[in-house]
BAFI-3210 file (N, C-alpha, C; in Angstrom, 3 decimals, decimal comma, padded with zeros to 6 digits):
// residues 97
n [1|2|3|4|5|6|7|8|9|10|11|12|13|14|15|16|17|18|19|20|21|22|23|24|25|26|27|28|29|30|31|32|33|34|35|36|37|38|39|40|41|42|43|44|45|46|47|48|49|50|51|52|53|54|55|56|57|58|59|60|61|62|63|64|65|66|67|68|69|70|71|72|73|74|75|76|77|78|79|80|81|82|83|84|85|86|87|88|89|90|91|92|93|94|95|96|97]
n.u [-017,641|-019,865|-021,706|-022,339|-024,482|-024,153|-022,436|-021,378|-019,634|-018,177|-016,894|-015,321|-013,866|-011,746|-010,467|-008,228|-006,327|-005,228|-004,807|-002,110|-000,589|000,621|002,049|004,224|005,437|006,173|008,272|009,749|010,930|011,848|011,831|009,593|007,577|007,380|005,387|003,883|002,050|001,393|-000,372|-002,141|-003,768|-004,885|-006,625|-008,267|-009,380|-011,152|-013,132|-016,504|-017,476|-018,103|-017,285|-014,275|-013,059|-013,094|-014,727|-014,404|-016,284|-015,699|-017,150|-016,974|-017,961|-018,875|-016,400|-014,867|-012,612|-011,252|-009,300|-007,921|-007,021|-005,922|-004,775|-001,566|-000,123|000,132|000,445|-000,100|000,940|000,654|-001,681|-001,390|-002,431|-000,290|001,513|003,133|002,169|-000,628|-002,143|-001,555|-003,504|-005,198|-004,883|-003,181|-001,075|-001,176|-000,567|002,252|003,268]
n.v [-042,319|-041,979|-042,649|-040,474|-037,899|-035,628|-035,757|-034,636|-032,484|-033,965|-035,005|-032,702|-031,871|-033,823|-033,118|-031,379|-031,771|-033,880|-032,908|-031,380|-033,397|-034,894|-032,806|-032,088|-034,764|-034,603|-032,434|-033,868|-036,333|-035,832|-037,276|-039,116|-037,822|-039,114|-041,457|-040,826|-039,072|-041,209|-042,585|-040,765|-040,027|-042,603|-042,646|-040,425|-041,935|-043,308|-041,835|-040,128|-038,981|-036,322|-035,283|-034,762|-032,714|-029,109|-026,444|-022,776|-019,654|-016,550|-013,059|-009,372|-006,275|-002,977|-001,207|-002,782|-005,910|-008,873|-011,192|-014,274|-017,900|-021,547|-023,886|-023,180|-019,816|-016,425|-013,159|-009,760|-007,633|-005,135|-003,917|-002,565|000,052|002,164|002,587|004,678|004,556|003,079|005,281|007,525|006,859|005,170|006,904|008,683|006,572|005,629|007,808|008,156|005,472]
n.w [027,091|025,707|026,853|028,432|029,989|027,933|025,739|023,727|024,580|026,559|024,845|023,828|026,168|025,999|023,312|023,168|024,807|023,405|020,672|021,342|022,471|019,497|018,299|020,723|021,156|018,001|018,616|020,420|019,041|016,059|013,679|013,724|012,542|009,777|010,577|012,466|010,829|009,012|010,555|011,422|008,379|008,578|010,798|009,852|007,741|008,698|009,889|009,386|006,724|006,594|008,619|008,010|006,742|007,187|007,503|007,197|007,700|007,601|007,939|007,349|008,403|007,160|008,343|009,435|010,085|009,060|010,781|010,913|011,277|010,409|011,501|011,941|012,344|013,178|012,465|012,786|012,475|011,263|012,741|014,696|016,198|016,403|015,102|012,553|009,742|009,644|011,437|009,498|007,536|004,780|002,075|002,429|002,309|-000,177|-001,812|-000,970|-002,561]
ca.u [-017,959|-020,526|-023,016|-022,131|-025,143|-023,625|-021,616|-020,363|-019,109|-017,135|-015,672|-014,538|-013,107|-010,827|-009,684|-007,828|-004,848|-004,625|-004,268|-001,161|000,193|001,479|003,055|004,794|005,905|007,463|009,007|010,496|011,209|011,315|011,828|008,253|006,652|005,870|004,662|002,675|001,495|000,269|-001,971|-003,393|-004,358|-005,428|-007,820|-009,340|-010,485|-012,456|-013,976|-017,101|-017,251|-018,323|-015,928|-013,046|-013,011|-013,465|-014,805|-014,482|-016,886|-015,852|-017,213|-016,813|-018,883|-018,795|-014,478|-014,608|-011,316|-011,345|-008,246|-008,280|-006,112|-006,437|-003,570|-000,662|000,517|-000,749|001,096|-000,611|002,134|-000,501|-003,134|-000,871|-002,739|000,722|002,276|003,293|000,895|-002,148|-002,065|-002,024|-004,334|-004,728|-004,757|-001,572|000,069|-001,386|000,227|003,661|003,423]
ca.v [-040,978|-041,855|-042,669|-039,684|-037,172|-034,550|-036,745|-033,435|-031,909|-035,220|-035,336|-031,306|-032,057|-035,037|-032,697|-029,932|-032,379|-035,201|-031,626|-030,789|-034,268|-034,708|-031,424|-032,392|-035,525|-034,325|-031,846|-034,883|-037,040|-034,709|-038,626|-039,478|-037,271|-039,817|-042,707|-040,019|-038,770|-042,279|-042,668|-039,785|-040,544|-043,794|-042,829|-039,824|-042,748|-044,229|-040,532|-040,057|-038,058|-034,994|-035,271|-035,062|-031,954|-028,175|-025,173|-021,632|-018,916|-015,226|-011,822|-008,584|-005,233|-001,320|-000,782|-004,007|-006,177|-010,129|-012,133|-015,894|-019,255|-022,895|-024,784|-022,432|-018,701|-015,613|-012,132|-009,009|-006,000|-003,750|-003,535|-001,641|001,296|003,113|002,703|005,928|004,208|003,324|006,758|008,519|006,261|004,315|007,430|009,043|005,404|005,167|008,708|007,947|005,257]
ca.w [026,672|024,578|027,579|028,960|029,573|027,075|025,217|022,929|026,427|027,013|023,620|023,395|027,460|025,464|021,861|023,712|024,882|022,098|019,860|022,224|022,485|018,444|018,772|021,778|020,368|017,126|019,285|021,254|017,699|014,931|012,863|014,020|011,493|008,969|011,374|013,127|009,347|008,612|011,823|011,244|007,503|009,483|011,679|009,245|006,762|009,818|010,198|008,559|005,291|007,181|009,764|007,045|006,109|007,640|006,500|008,055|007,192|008,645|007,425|008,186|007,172|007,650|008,386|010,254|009,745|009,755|011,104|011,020|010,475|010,547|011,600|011,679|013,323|012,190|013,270|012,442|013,258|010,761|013,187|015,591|016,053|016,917|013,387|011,657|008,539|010,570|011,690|008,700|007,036|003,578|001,587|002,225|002,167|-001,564|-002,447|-001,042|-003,647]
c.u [-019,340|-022,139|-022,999|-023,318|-025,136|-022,472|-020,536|-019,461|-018,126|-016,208|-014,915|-013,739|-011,878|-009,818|-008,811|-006,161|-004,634|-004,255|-003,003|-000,029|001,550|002,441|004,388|005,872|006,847|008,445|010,445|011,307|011,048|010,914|010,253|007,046|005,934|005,094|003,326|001,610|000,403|-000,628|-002,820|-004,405|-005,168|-006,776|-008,804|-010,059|-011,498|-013,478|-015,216|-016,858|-017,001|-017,848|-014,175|-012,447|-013,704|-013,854|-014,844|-015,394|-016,525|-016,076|-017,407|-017,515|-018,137|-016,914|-014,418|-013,166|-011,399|-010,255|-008,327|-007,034|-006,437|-004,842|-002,200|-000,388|-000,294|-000,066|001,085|-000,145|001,401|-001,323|-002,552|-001,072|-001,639|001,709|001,595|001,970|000,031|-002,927|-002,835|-003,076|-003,593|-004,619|-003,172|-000,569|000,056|-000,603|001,666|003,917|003,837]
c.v [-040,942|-042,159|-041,529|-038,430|-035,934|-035,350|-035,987|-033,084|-032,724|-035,021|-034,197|-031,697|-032,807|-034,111|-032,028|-030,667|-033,458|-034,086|-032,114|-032,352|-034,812|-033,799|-031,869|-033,709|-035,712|-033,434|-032,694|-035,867|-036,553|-036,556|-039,161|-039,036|-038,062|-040,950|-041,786|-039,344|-040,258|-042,497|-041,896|-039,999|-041,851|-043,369|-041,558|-040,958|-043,172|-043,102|-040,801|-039,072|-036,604|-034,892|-034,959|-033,886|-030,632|-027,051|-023,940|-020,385|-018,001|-014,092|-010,773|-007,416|-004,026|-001,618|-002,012|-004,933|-007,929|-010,913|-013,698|-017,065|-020,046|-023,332|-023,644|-020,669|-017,586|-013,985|-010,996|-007,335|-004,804|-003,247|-002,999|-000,383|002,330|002,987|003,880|005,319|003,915|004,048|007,536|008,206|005,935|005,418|007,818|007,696|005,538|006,576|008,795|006,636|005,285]
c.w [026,018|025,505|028,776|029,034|028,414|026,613|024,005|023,366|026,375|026,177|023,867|024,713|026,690|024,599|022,617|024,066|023,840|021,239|020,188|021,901|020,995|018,046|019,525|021,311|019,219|017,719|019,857|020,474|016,677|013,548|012,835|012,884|010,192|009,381|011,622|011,480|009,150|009,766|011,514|009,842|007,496|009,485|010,937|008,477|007,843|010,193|009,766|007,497|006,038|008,162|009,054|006,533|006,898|007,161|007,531|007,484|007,977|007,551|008,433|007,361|007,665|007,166|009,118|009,478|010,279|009,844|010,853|010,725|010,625|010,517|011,255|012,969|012,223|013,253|012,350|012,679|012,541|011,214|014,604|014,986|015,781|015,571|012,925|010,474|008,461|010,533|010,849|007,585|005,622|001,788|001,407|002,215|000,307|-002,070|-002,207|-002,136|-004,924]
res [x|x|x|x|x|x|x|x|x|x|x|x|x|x|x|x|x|x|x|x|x|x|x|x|x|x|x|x|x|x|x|x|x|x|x|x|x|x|x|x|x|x|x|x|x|x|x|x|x|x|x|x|x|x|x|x|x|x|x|x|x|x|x|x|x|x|x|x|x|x|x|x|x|x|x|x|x|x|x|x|x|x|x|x|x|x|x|x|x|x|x|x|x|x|x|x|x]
***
C-alpha cells in the first residue's frame, strides 16, 4: 500500500471493511468483546499521537440546523417537516408551555 501511487487512496479503499468486520464479529461472538477491546487498545498505542484521537468541527449559521455523530445512531423524528410542531413553529410550542 504504501508504494502505491496514492498511498491515501489505498489506505481509505482498505478502512471501509476492517470498520464492518468487528461489528460483524461481535455480532457472531457477543464474548469476543473484551479480546477484541484489547487489540484494539493494542494497535492504537502503535498509532501515532495524532492518529489517536478525533476531532469534529460542524457549524451552522442563518436558521441552518447541524446533525452529526461519531460512533453511534442518531434519529431525528423533529426535522419532519410534517409534524403538527414544526408546522406551527417554535413560538406557539413555547406558549403551549
Amino acid at each position: 500500500m504504501a508504494q502505491d501511487e496514492n498511498a491515501e487512496a489505498a489506505r481509505q479503499e482498505l478502512v471501509g471493511p476492517w470498520r464492518r468486520r468487528p461489528v460483524a464479529l461481535l455480532r457472531e461472538d457477543p464474548d469476543a468483546a473484551a479480546e477484541l477491546t484489547a487489540l484494539i487498545d493494542e494497535v492504537r498505542e502503535e498509532l501515532p499521537q495524532a492518529q489517536r484521537s478525533w476531532a469534529q468541527t460542524i457549524t451552522a449559521s442563518g436558521h441552518g440546523v447541524v446533525n452529526a455523530v461519531q460512533h453511534g445512531n442518531q434519529h431525528n423524528y423533529y426535522m419532519d417537516s410534517s409534524a403538527p410542531d414544526r408546522q406551527r413553529g417554535t413560538a406557539a410550542r413555547e406558549a403551549d408551555a
